[in-house]
Structures are given as structure tokens and as C-alpha cells.
C-alpha positions in Angstrom: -40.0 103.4 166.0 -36.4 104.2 164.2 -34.2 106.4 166.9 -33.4 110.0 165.3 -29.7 109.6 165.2 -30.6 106.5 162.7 -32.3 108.7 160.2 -30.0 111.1 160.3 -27.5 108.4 159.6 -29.3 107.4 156.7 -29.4 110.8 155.5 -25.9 111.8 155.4 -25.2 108.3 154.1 -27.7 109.0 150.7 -26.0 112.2 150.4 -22.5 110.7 150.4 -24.0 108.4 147.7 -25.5 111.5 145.5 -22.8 113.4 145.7 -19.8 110.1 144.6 -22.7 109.8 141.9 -22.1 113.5 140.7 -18.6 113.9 140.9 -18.0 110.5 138.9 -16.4 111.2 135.4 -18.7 110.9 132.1 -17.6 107.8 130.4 -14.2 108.0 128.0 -14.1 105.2 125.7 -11.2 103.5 127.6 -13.4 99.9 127.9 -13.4 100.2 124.0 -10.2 101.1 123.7 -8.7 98.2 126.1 -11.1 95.6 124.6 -9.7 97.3 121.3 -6.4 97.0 121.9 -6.2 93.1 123.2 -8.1 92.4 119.7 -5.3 94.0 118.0 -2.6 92.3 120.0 -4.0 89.3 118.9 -4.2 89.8 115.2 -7.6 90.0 115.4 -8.0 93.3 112.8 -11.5 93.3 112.1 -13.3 93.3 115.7 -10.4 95.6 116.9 -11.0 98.0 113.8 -14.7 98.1 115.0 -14.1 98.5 118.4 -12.0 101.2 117.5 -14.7 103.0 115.6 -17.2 102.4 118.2 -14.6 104.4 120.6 -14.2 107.0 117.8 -18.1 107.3 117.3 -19.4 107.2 120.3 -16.9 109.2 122.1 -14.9 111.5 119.7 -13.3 113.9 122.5 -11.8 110.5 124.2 -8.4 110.8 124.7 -7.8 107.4 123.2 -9.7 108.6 119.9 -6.7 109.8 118.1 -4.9 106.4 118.7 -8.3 104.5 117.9 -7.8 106.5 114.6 -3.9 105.5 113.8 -4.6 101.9 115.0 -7.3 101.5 112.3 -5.3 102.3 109.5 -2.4 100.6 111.1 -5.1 97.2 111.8 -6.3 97.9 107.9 -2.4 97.4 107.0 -1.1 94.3 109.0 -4.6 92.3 107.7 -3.3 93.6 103.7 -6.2 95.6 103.2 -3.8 98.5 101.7 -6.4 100.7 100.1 -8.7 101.1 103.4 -5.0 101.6 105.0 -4.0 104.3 102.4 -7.2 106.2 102.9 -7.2 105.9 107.1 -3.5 106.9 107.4 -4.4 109.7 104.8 -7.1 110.9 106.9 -5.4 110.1 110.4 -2.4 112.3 108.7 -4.7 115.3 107.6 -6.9 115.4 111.0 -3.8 115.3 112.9 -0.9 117.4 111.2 1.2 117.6 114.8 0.4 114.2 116.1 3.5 112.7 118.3 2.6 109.4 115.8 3.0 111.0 112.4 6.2 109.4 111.6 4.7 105.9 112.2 2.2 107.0 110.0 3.6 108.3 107.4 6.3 105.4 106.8 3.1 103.0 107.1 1.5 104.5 104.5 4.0 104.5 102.2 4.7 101.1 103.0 1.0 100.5 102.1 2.4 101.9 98.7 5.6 99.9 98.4 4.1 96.2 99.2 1.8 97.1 96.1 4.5 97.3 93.9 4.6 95.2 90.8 7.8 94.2 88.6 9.8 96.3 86.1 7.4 95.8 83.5 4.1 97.2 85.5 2.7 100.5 86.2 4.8 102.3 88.8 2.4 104.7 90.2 2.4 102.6 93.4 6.4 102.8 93.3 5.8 107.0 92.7 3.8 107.1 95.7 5.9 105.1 97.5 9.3 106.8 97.2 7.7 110.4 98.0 6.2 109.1 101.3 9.5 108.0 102.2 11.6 111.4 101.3 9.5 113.1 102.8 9.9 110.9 105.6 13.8 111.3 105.5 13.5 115.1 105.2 10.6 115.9 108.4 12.0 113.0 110.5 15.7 112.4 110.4 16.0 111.4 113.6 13.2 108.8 113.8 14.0 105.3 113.5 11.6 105.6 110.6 13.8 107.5 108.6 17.1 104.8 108.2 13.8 102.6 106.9 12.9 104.5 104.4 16.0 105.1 103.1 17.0 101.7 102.6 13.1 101.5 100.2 14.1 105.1 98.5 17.0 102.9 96.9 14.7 100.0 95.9 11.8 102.6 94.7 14.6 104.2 92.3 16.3 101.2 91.0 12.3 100.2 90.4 11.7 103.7 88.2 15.1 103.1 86.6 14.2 99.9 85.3 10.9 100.9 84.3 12.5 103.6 82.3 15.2 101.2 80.9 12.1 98.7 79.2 10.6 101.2 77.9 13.9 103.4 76.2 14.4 98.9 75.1 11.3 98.8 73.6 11.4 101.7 71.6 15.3 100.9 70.3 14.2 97.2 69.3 11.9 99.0 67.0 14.5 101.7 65.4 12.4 104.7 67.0 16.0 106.0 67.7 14.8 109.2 69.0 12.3 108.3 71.7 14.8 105.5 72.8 17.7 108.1 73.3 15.3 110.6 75.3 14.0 107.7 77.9 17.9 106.6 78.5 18.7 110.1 78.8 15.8 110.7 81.3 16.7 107.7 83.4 20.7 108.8 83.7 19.3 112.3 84.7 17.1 111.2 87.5 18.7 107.6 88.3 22.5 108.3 87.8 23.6 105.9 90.7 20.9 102.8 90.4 22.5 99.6 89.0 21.1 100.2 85.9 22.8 103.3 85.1 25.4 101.9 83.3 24.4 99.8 80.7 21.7 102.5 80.1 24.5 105.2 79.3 26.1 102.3 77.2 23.1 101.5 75.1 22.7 106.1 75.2 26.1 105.9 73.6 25.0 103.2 71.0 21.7 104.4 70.1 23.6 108.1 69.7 26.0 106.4 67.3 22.9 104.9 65.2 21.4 108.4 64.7 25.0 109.1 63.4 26.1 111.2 66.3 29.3 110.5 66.4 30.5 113.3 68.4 27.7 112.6 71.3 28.2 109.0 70.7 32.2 109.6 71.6 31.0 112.4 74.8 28.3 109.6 76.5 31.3 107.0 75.8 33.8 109.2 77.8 31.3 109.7 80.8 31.0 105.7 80.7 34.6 105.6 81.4 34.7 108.9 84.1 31.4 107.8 86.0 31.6 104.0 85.8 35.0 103.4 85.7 34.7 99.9 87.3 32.1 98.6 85.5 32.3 96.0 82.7 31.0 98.9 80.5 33.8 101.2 80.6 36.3 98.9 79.2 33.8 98.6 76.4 33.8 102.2 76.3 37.6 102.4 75.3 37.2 100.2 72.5 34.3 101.9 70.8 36.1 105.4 71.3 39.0 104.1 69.5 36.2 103.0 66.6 34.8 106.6 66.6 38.3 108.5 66.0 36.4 111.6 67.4 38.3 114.3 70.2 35.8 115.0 73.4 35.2 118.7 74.8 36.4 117.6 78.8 35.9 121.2 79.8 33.0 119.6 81.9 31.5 116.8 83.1 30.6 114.7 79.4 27.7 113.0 81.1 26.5 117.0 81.8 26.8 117.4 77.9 25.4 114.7 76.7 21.9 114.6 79.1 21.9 119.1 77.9 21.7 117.9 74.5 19.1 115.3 74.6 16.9 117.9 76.4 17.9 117.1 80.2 19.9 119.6 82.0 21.1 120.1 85.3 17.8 122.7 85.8 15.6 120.1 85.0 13.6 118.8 88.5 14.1 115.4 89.1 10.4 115.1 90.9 8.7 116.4 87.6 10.4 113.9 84.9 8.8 110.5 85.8 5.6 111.1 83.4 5.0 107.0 82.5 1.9 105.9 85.0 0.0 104.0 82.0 0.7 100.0 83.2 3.3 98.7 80.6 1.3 94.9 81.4 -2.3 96.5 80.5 -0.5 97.9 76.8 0.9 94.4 76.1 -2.7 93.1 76.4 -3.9 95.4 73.6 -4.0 95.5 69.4 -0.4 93.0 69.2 -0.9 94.6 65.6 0.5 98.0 66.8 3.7 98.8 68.3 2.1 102.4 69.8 -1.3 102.7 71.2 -3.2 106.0 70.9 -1.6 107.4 74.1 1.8 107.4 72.2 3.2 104.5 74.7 4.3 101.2 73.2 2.7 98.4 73.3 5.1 95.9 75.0 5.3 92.1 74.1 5.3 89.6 76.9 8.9 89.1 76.5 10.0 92.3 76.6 10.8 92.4 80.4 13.3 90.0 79.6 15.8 92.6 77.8 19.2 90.2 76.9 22.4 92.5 77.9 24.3 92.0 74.7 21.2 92.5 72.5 22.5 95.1 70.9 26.4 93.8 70.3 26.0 94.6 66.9 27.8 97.2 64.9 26.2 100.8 65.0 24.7 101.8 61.5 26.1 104.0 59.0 26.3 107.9 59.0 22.5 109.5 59.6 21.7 112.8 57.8 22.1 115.6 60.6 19.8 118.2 61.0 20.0 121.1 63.2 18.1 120.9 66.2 17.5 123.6 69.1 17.7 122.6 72.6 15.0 124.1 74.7 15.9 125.9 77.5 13.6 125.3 80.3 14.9 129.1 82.2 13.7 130.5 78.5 11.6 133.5 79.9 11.5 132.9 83.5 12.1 135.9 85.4 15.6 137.4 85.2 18.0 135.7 87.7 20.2 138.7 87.6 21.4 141.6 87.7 24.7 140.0 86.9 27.9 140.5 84.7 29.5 138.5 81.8 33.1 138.7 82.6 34.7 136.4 79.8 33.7 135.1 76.5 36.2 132.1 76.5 36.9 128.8 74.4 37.3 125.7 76.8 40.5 124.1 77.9 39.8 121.2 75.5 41.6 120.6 72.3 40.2 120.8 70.0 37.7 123.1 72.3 34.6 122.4 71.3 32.2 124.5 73.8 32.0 128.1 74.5 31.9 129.3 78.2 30.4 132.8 79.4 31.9 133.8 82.8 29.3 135.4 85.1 29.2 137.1 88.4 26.0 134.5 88.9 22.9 132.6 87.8 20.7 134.4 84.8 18.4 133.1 82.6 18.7 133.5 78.9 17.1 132.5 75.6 19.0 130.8 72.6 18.8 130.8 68.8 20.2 128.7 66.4 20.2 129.5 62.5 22.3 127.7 60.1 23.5 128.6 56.5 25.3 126.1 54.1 28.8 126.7 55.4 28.5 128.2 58.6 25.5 127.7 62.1 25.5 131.3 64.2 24.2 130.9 67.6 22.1 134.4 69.1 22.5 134.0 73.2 20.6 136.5 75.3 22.0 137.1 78.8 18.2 138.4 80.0 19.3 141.8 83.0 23.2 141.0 82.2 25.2 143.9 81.4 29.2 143.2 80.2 32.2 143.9 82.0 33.7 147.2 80.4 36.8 145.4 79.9 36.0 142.9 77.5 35.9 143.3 74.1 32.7 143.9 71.7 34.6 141.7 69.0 36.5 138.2 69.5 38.1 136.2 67.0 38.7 132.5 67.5 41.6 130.9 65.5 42.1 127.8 64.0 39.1 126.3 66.0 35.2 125.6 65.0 34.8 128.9 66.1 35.0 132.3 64.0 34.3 135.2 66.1 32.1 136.2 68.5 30.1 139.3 69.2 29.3 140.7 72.3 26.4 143.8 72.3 24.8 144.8 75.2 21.6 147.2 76.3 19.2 148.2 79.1 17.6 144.6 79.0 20.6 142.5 78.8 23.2 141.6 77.0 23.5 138.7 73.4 26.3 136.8 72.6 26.1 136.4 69.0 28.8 133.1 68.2 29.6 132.4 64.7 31.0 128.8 63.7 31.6 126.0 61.3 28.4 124.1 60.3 27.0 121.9 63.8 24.1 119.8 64.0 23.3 120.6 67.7 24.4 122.2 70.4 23.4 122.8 74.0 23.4 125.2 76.9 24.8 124.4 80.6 24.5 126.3 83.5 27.2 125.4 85.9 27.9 126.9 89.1 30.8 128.2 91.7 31.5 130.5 90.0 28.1 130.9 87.8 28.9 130.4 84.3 27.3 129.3 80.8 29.0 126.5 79.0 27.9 126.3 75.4 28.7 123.2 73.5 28.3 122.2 70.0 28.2 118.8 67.8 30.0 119.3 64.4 28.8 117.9 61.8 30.3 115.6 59.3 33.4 117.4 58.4 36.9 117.1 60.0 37.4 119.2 63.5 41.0 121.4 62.3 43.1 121.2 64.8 43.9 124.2 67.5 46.7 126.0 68.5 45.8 129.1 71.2 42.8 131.5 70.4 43.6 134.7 68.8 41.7 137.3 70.6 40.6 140.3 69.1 40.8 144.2 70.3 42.0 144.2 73.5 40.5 141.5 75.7 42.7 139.0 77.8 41.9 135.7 79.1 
């Protein structure tokens, strides 16, 4: 017969074991997440992505689940499976907007991007994603070690673009569609400026300006070779073919400014909204070889067309193109009014001759234009949109000896036109500049000789 005292020993002892039963903790995940976690360390991906998801399934409170989550797309990514990485860092990214492992990874999904990136001659969509993953890297982690690495692949995604741009404006110039040519060059110096390619791309601008018989753009884009690439093999190039051209360049402002307004891309153009090409330039060689366009309006690019010679276009520029008159669209046209604000000054540029127009303001407006154009003279209708005019200057200015008449200057309770009057031009384009705020408007002249300038007569009783 058992003694009490042993009972009660055996008593207290099954309590002890009840209650250590009761105040263990519910399980976590952590045996997933360590057996998890040595698959991963040694490269092996695909047990440690579904340990991970067993963690993340079974237990999806665990502290270890937002890892588990990061580590599959990050798994997903070091075995090259880049779209199941793209949609698990997506998703990791969405769940967990303020994780302490968002820059990790944000700069490994746009490095699931940027390994996916094809040459020159390919669809760049991959390259698109790529580079604004890694800005926006740059701009909500500059002081992660992430964000020197993705600077160094913003360069390489934007040389990538700028090439792709370069083909394409190639392609289109091999097959005298002067017009398209000069708008992709144009777009790839307004949004690629300081890639490698930017050179020769404003070089073959000037040339392809020069076969439309725009001399006068021609000679600006030649100038800017010289003032933005000066130690390039271009620019000495540049000298040569402005001594061909014979024509006097407006320096008033940057010419590379002028030149990009008046093929349609202006400083108020945003950069993130131009790249428009995503169709694969590889998939439109493979079509009809009978067509140069397919029905999208892209070209359809030969096999050898990613292998553009640098002197393939050291020929001569063709003869004198009929001009027409053209108006540049204004991208601020009715936006609302930037202002109130004042027009100071109605003045020529410092140029001579001067060939631009600058309005003086007290800050930014927006405005429309209007070009008409009789058979010896082009007027030029600006309204300055909220702008009212400083009481000092004059309603009426004339402009002697200079491709400028006169000038009128009316102004009411919704703004204020700038009516300009002027020998015959074929284009012309509008500039906003800033510090101070001011309009510069320049024109192309057509085919007739520039007369040369002295200082502008001013009428009634304005001063400048």
C-alpha cells in the first residue's frame, strides 16, 4: 500500500506537467523557417521556396512569414525564374509597403527586369521597367547601399533606350521618311542628352534637317554640336558643315533648346512620358520583308539594321526642300493659367542678326500660339493666358532692319496677345525659359537672304 506523502508526490508532479503543457507557446513556423533557410544557403531554391510556403500557409501570423515571403521571390530570382520573381517581389512589395527589406526588394525586382534585357534592336519594355524600379530606388532610398547600384544600371538602362531610339530614327532616314527620322533623333536628344549616343544622333539631327532643306535648323543643331559636344569627333565636323551652310545662328539661348522646340520637344515636355516604342523591333523584322511599315505605323527593320555604319550618311545633304509653314504645338496650350503675371519687355535677342523674340515676365504662364502666313509676310498671334502688361511698355513696337516689322501688344481681363509681324518663315517655336520667367520666340526664315541688323528702332515710348 503506497504511503500518502507518495501520492501526493505524484500529484503535484502531474500538475507541474499540466501546467509546462499549458503555458508552452503554440507552434511558429521557426522549424520551417530554419530547415527553409539551410535549403536556401545551399542553392537549393525549389525545396527552400516550398518550405517557405509551408511556413507562410500553415502559419501566416509567424514572425518569420514576412521573410518567408521576401526569400521566395528572392529564391525565384537567384534560380532565373524572373517572372515568378517579378510577381513575388510585386506582391511581397504591395503586402508590405513599410517593410525594413523594401530596398532589397525593390532593387531585386528591377534587377529581375534588367537581366531580361535584350540588345538595341529588341523590345525595351524590360529596359522601361527596369530603369523606373531603379529611380525610384535612388529617390526613396538614398542612403541604402542599394541606391549607388542602381545608379550605375540607370546609366546602362538609358544608353539602352537611346540606342533603341537611334535604330529606329536610322531606319526611318535610310528610307528618306525625313520627317519621322528627325522627330525620333529629336526625342532621343530630349530625353538622352548625355548617353554616348547623343552625339552622333544630333549630328545625323543636323543632317537629316539639312535634307528637308532646313538650312537655318540645320546650322542651330550644328552649333549645339559644337557648344554641347565640344570634344567629340562630331564637333569638328560641325565647323566644316556651318561654313557649307553660310547661315548666322540666334545664340540668345541654348541652340540645342531651339532646335528640340521646333521639332516638337520642349523643355515642358516630361521625360517619363516620351518613350512610346514597346512593339519588339526583332518580332517587325520577322514580318511582310515586302513592307517598310507594318500596320502599327513602326518599321519593319531588316536583320542588318542593328548594325548602323557611323559614316553611312557622309554624303552630301540634298538640295533646297519646298518649306511650308508649320505650327509647333504647345503642350501648356489651355492648361490652367500659370499666372497672374506681367509682360515686362517685348525685346529682340542679343543675336545678330536676332532671329527670336523674347517676352520678359514676372513668371511662368501658359499661352496659345497662331501662325498665319501671307505671300510676303508670316504674323504670329501669342496669347499670354491671366497676363496683364506693364503700363510702361508700349502698345506699338517697331523693329528695324531685322526679320521683324512691328509688334503689337493688346491686353484685356483674360490676358494679354502679342501680335508679331515678320518677313516670310517656315517655322517657328515657343520656349519657356526660367530665372527670370520669360518666353523666347524663335523663327526659321525661309529661303530669302536674313538683311543685316543695326539696333532696333523702338516705337512710342518704350526702352529696353
Amino acid at each position: 500500500m503506497k504511503q500518502p506523502w507518495t501520492i501526493a508526490l505524484g500529484s503535484i508532479l502531474m500538475l507541474i506537467g499540466v501546467s509546462a503543457c499549458a503555458a508552452r507557446k503554440q507552434p511558429s513556423g521557426e522549424n520551417y523557417y530554419v530547415q527553409a533557410t539551410k535549403e536556401y544557403n545551399s542553392h537549393f531554391y525549389q525545396p527552400a521556396i516550398a518550405d517557405y510556403q509551408k511556413l507562410i500557409d500553415e502559419y501566416p501570423f509567424s514572425p518569420y512569414a514576412e521573410e518567408a515571403e521576401l526569400n521566395i521571390g528572392l529564391a525565384h530570382y537567384k534560380q532565373h525564374d524572373y517572372a515568378e520573381a517579378v510577381g513575388a517581389l510585386t506582391d511581397f512589395m504591395r503586402m508590405h509597403p513599410t517593410s525594413k527589406h523594401l530596398d532589397i526588394a525593390s532593387y531585386y525586382l528591377a534587377m529581375a527586369h534588367f537581366v531580361q534585357i535584350g540588345r538595341a534592336d529588341q523590345d525595351q519594355t524590360h529596359t522601361e521597367l527596369a530603369l523606373k524600379q531603379f529611380q525610384s530606388i535612388e529617390q526613396r532610398f538614398p542612403e541604402s547601399n542599394f541606391a549607388a547600384l542602381a545608379h550605375e544600371q540607370i546609366e546602362i538602362c538609358r544608353e539602352m533606350l537611346a540606342r533603341h531610339e537611334y535604330l529606329i530614327g536610322s531606319f526611318y532616314y535610310d528610307r528618306a521618311n525625313y520627317k519621322a527620322s528627325e522627330s525620333r533623333m529629336a526625342e532621343l536628344l530630349a530625353l538622352y542628352p548625355d548617353t554616348p549616343i547623343a552625339p552622333q544622333a544630333l549630328y545625323d539631327l543636323a543632317r537629316i534637317l539639312e535634307r528637308q532643306g532646313k538650312k537655318y535648323s540645320a546650322a542651330q543643331a550644328f552649333t549645339a554640336l559644337q557648344k554641347s559636344y565640344p570634344n567629340t569627333k562630331y564637333a569638328s565636323i560641325a565647323a566644316e558643315e556651318l561654313r557649307k551652310l553660310h547661315q548666322s545662328v540666334d545664340t540668345e539661348e541654348d541652340p540645342l533648346k531651339l532646335v528640340l522646340a521646333e521639332s516638337g520637344f520642349g523643355e515642358d515636355r516630361r521625360g517619363a512620358d516620351q518613350v512610346a516604342v514597346h512593339e519588339s523591333l526583332e518580332n517587325l523584322a520577322a514580318t511582310d520583308s515586302g513592307k517598310a511599315y507594318g500596320d502599327n505605323g513602326l518599321p519593319n527593320l531588316s536583320a542588318q539594321t542593328a548594325e548602323v555604319a557611323d559614316d553611312h550618311r557622309s554624303g552630301g545633304a540634298g538640295g533646297e526642300g519646298e518649306h511650308t509653314a508649320a505650327l509647333i504645338s504647345n503642350p501648356q496650350t489651355d492648361k490652367t493659367a500659370l499666372g497672374p503675371a506681367v509682360l515686362r519687355m517685348v525685346r529682340l535677342s542679343s543675336a545678330d542678326p536676332p532671329l527670336s523674340l523674347v517676352l520678359d515676365l514676372t513668371g511662368p504662364v501658359s499661352y496659345e500660339d497662331d501662325l498665319s502666313n501671307g505671300s510676303d509676310f508670316s504674323t504670329l498671334k501669342v496669347f499670354l493666358k491671366g497676363v496683364s502688361m506693364d503700363s510702361k511698355l508700349a502698345h506699338h513696337l517697331v523693329f528695324d532692319r531685322s526679320i521683324f516689322h512691328d509688334c503689337d501688344i493688346e491686353s484685356d481681363s483674360k490676358g494679354t496677345t502679342v501680335t508679331v509681324n515678320t518677313v516670310p518663315v517656315s517655322r517657328f517655336a515657343i520656349v519657356p525659359l526660367q530665372r527670370p520667367a520669360r518666353l523666347l520666340v524663335t523663327f526659321t526664315p525661309q529661303n530669302s537672304p536674313v538683311p543685316a541688323t543695326a539696333n532696333a528702332g523702338i516705337g512710342g515710348d518704350a526702352t529696353f
